[in-house]
DSSP file (Angstrom, degrees, kcal/mol; ACC not computed):
  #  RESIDUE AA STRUCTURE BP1 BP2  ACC     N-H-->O    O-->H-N    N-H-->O    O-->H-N    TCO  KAPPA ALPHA  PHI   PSI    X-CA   Y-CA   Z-CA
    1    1 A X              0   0    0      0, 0.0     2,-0.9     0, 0.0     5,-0.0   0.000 360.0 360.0 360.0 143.7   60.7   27.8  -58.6
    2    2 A X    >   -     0   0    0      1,-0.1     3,-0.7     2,-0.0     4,-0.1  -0.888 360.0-169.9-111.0 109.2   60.5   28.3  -55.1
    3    3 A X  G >  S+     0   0    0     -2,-0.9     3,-2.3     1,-0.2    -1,-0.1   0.883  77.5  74.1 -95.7 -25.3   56.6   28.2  -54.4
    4    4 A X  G 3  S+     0   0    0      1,-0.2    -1,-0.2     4,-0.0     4,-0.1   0.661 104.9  57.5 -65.4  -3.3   56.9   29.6  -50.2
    5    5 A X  G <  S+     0   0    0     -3,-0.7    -1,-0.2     2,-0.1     2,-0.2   0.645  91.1  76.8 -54.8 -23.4   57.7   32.7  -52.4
    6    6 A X  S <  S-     0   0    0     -3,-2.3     2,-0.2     1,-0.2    -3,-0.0  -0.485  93.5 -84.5-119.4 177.4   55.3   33.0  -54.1
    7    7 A X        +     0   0    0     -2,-0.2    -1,-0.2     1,-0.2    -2,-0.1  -0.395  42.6 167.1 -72.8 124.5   51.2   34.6  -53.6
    8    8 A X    >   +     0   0    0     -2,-0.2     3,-2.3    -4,-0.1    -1,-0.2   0.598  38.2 115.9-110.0 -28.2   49.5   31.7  -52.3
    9    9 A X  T 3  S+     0   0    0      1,-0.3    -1,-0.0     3,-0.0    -2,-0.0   0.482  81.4  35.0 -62.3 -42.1   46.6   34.0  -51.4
   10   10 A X  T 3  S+     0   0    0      2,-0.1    -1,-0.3    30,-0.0    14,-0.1   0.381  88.7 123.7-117.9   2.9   44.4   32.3  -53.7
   11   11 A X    <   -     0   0    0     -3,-2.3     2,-0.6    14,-0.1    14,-0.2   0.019  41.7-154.7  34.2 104.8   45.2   29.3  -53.6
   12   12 A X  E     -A   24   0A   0     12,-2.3    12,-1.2     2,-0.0     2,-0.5  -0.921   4.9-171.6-136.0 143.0   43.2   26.0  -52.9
   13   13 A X  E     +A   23   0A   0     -2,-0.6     2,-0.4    10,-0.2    10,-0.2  -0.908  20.2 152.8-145.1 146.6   44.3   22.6  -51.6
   14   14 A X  E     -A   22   0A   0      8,-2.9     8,-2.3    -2,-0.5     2,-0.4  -0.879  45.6 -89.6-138.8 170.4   41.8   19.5  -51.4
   15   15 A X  E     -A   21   0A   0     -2,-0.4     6,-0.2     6,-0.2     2,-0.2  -0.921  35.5-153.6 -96.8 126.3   41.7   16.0  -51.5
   16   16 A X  E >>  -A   20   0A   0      4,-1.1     4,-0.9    -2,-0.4     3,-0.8  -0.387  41.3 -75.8-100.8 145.3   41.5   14.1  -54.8
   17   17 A X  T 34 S+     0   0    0      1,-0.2    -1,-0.2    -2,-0.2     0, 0.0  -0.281 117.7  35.8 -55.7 144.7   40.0   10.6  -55.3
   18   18 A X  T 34 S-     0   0    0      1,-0.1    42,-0.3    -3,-0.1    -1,-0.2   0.598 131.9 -69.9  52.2  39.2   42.5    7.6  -54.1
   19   19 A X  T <4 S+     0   0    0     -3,-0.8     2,-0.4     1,-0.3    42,-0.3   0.986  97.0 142.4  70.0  69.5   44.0    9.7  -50.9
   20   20 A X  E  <  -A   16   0A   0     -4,-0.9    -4,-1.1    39,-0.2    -1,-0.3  -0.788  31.6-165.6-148.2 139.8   46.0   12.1  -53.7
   21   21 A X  E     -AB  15  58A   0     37,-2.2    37,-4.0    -2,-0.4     2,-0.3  -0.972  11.9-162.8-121.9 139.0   46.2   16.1  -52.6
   22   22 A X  E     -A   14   0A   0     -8,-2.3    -8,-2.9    -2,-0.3    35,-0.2  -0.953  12.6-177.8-141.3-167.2   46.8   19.1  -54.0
   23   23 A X  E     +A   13   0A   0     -2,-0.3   -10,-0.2   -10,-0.2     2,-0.2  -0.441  50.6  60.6-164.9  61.4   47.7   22.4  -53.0
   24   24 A X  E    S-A   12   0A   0    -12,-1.2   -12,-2.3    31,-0.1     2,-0.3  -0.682  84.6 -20.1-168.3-151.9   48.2   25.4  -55.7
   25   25 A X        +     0   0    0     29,-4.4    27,-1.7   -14,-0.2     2,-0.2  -0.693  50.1 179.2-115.5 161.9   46.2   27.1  -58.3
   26   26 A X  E     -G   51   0B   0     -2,-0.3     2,-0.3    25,-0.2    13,-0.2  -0.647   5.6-171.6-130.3 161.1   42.9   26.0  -60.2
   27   27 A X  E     -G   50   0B   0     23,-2.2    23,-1.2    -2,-0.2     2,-0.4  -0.790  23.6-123.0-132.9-176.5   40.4   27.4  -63.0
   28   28 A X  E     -G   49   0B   0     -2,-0.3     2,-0.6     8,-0.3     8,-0.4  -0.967  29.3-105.1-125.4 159.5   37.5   26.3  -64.1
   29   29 A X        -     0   0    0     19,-0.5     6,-0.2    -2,-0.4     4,-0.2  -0.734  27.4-133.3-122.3 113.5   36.7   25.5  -67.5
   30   30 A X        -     0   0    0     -2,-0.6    -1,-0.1     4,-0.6     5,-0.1   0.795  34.2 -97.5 -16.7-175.1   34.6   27.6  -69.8
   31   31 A X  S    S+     0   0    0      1,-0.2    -1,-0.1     2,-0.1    -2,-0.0   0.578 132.2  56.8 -78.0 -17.9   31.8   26.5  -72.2
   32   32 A X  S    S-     0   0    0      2,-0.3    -1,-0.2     0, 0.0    -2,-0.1   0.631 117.7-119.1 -97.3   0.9   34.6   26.6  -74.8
   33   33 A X  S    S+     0   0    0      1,-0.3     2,-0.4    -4,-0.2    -3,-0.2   0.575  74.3 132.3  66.1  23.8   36.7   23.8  -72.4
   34   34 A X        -     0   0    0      1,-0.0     2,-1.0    -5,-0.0    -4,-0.6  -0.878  62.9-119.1 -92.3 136.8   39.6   26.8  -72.2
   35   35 A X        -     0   0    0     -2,-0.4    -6,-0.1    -6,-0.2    41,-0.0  -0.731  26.4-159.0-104.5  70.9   41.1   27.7  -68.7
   36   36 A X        -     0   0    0     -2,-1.0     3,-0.3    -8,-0.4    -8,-0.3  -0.143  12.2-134.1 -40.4 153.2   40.4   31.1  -68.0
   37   37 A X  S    S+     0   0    0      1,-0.2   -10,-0.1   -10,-0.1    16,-0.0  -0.757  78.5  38.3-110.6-171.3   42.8   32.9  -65.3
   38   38 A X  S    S+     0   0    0     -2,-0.2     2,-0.4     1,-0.2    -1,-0.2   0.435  75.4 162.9  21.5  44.1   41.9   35.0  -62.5
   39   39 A X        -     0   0    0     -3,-0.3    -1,-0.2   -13,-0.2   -13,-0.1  -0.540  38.9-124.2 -55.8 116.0   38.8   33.0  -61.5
   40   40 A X        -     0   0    0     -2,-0.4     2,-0.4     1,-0.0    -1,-0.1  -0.313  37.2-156.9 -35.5 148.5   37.2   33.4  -57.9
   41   41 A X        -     0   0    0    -30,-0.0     2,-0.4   -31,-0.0     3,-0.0  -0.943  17.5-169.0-145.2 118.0   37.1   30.2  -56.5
   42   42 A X    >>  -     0   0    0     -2,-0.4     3,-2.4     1,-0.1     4,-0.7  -0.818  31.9-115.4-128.5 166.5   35.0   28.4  -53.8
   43   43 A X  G >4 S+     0   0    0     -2,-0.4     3,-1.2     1,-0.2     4,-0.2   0.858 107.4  66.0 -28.6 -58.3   35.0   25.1  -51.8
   44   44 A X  G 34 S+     0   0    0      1,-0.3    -1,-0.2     2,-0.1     4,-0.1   0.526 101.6  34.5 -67.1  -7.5   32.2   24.2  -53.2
   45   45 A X  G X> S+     0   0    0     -3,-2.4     3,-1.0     1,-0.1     4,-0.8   0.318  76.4 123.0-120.6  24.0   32.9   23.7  -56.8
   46   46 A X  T <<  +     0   0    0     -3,-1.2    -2,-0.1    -4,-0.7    -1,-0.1   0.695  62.2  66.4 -46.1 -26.9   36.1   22.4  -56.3
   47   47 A X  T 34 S+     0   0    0     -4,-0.2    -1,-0.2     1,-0.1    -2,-0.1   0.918  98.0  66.1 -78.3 -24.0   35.4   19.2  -58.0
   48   48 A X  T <4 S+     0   0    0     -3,-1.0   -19,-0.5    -4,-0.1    -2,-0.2   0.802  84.1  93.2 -16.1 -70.6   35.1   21.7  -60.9
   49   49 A X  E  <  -G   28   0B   0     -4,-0.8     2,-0.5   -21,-0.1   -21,-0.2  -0.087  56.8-157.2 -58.6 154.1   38.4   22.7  -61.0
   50   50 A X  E     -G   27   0B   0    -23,-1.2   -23,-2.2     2,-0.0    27,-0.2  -0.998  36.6 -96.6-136.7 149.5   40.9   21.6  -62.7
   51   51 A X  E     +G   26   0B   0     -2,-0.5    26,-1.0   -25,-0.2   -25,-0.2  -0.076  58.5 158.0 -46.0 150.6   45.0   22.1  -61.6
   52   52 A X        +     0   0    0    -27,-1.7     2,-0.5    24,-0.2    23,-0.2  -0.655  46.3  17.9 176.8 119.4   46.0   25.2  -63.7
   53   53 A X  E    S-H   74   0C   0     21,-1.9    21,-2.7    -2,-0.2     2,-0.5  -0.917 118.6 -32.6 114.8-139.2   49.0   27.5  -62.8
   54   54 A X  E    S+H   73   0C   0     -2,-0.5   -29,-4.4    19,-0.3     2,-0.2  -0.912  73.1 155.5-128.9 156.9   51.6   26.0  -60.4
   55   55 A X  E     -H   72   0C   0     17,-2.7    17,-1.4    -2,-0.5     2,-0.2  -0.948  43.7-118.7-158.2-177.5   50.5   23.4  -57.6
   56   56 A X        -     0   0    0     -2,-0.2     2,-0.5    15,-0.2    15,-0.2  -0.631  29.4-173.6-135.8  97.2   52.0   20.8  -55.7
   57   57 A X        +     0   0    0     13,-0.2    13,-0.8    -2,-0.2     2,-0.5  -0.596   4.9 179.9 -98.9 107.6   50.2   17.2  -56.4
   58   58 A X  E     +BC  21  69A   0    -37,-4.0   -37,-2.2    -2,-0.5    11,-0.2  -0.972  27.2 143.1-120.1 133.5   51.5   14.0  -54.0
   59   59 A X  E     + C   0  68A   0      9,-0.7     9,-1.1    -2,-0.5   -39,-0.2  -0.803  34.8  62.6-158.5 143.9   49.4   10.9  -55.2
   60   60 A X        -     0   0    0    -42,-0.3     6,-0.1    -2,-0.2   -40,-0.1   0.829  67.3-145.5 102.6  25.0   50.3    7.5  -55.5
   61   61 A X        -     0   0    0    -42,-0.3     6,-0.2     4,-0.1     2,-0.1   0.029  15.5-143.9 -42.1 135.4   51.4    5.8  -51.8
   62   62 A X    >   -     0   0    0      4,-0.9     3,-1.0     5,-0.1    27,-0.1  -0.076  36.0 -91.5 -72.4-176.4   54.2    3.3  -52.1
   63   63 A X  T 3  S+     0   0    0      1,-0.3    -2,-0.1    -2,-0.1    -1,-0.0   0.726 127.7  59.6 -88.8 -17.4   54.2    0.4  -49.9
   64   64 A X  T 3  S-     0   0    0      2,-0.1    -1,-0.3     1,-0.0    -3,-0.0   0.258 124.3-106.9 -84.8  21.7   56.4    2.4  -47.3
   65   65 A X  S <  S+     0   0    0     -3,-1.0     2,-0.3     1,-0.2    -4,-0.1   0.543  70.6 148.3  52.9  27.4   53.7    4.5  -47.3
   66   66 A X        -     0   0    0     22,-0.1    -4,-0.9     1,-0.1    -1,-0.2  -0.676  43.8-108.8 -41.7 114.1   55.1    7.2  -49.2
   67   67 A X        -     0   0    0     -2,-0.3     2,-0.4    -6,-0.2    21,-0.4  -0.253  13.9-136.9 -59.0 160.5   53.8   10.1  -51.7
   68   68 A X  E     -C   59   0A   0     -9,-1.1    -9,-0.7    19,-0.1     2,-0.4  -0.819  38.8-156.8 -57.0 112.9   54.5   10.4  -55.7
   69   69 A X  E     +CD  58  86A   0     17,-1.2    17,-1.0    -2,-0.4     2,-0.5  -0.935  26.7 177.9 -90.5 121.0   55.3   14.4  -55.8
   70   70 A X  E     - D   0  85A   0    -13,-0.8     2,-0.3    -2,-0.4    15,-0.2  -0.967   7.6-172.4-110.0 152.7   55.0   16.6  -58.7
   71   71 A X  E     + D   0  84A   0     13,-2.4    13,-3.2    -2,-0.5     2,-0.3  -0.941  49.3  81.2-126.5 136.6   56.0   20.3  -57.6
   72   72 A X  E    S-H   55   0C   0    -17,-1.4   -17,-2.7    -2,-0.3     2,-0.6  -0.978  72.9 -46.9 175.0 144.6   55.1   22.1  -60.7
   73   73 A X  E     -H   54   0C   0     -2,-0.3     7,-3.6     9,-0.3   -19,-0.3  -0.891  36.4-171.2-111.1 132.8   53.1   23.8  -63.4
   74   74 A X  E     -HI  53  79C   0    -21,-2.7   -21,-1.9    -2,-0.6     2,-0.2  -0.553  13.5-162.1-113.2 155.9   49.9   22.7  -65.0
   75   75 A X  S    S-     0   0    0      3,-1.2   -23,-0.2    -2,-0.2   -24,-0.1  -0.827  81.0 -18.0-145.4 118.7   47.9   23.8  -67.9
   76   76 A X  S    S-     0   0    0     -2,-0.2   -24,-0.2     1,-0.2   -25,-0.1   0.781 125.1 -52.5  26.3  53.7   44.3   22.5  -68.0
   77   77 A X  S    S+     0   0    0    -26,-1.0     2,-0.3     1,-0.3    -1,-0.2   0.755 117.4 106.4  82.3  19.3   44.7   19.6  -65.5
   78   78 A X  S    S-     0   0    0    -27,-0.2    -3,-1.2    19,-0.0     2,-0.4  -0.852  81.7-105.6-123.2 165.5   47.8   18.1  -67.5
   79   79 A X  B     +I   74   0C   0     -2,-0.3    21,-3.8    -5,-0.2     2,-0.3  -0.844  57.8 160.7 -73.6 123.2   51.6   18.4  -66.1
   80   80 A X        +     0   0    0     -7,-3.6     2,-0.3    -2,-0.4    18,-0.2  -0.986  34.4   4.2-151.6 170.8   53.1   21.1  -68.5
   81   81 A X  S    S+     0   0    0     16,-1.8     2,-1.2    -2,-0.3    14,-0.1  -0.515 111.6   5.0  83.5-153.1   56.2   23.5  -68.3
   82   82 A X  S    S+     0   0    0     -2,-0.3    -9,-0.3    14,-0.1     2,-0.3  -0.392  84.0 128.7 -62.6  96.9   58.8   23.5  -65.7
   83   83 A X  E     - E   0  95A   0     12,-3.4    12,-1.6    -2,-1.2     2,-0.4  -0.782  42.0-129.9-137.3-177.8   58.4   20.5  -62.8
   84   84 A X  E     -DE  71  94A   0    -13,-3.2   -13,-2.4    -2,-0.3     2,-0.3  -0.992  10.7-159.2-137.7 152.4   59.7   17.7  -60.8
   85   85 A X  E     -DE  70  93A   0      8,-4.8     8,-1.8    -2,-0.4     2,-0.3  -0.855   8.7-168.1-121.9 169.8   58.4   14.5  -60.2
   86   86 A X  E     +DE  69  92A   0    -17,-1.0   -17,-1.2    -2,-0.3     2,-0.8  -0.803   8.6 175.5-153.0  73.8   59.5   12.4  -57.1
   87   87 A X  E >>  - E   0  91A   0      4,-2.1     3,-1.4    -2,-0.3     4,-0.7  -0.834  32.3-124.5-108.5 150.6   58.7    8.9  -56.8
   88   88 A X  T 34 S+     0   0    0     -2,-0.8   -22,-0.1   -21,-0.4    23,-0.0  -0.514  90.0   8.4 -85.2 117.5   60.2    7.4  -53.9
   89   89 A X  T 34 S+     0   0    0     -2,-0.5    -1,-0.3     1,-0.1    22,-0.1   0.697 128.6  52.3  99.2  14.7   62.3    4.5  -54.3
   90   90 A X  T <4 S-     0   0    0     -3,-1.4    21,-0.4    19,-0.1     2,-0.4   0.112 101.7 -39.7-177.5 -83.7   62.4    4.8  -58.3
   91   91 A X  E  <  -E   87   0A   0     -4,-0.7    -4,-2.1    19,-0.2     2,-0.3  -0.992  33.5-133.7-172.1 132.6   63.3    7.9  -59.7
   92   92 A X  E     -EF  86 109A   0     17,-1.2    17,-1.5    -2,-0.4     2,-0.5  -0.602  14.9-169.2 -69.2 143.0   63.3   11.9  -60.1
   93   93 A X  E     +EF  85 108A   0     -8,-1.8    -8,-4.8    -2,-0.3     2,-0.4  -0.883   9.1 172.4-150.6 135.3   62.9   14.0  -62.9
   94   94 A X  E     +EF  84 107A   0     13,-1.2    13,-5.3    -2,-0.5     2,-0.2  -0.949  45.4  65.2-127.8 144.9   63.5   17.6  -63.0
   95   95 A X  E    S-EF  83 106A   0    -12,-1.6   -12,-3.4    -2,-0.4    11,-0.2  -0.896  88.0 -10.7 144.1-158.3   63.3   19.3  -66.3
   96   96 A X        -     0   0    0      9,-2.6     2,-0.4     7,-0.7     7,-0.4   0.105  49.7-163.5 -72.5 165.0   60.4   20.3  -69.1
   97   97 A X        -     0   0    0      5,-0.3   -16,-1.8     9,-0.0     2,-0.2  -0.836   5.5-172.7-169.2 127.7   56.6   18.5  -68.9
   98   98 A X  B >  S-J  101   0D   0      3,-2.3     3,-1.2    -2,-0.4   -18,-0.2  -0.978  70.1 -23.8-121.9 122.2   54.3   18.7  -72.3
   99   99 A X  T 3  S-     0   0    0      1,-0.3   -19,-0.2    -2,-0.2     2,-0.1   0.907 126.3 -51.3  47.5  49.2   50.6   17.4  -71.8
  100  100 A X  T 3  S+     0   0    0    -21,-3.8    -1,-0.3     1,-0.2     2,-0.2   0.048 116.8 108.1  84.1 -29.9   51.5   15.5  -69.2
  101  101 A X  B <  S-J   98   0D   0     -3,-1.2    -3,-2.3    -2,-0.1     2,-0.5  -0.494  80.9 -99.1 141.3 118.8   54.5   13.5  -70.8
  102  102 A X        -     0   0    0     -5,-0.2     2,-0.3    -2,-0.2    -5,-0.3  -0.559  54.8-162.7 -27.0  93.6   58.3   14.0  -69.9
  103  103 A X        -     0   0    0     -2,-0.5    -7,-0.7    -7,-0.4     2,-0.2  -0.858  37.2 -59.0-120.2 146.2   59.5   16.5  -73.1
  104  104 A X  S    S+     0   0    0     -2,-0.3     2,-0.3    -9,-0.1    -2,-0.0  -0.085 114.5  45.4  76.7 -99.4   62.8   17.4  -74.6
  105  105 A X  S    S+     0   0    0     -2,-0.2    -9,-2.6     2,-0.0     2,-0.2  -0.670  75.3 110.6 -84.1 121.3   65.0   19.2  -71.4
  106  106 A X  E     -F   95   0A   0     -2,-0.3   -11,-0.3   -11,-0.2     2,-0.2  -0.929  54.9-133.0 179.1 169.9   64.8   17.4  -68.3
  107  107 A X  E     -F   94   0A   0    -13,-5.3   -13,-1.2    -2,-0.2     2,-0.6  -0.814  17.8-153.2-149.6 117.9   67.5   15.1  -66.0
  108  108 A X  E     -F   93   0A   0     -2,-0.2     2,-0.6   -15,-0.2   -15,-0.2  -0.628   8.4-169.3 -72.5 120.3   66.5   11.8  -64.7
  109  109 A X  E     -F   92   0A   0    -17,-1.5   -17,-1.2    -2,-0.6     5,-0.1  -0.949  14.4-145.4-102.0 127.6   68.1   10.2  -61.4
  110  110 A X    >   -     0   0    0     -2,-0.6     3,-0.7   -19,-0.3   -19,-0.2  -0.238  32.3-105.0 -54.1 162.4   67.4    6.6  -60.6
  111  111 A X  T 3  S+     0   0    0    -21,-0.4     2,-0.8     1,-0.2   -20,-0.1   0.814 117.9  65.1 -77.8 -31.8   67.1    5.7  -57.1
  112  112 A X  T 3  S-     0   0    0    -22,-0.2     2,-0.5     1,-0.1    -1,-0.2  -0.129 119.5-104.2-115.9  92.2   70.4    4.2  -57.6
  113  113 A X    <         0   0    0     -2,-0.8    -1,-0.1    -3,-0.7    -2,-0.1   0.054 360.0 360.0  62.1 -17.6   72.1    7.0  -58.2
  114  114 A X              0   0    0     -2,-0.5    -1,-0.2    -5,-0.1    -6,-0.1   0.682 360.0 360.0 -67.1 360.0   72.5    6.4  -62.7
């Protein structure tokens, strides 16, 4: 998925506890803890939200001062569907995300190269 394609228009990006951002789309979550979509959204309940939709989350500075990437689709604040994860100096994965969790279809690269 190519996300400078896609409607951004609604769209939020913040800063997350321990210098971690993101930068995609959020819900809030009901009385029933379920992730409605096409919620309005403002600044001010943003600690509210939780990742939902596709986003892009970089967390996790290396000592080269580097991000941890997922580019990606979430489903109530968990990694799930189609993503990539990036950490620099250790390893990609592109493929499938369930709850959070690497699942099923996916392709790992090391940083060297296996």
């Amino acid at each position: 998925t190519n996300y400078k394609e896609m409607d951004q228009t609604h769209w939020v990006c913040y800063e997350l506890p321990g210098k971690s951002y993101y930068y995609g789309e959020v819900s809030l979550l009901d009385k029933r803890g379920t992730a409605p979509k096409g919620q309005s959204l403002s600044r001010q309940s943003q600690e509210q939200n939780i990742k939902h939709g596709f986003g892009i989350y970089l967390y996790s500075i290396n000592s080269e001062g580097q991000y941890s990437r997922y580019e990606g689709t979430w489903d109530r604040d968990r990694k799930h569907g189609q993503g990539k994860l990036t950490v620099p100096g250790d390893f990609t994965y592109d493929g499938d995300f369930k709850d959070g969790s690497y699942h099923e279809q996916g392709k790992m690269v090391w940083a060297n190269g296996d």
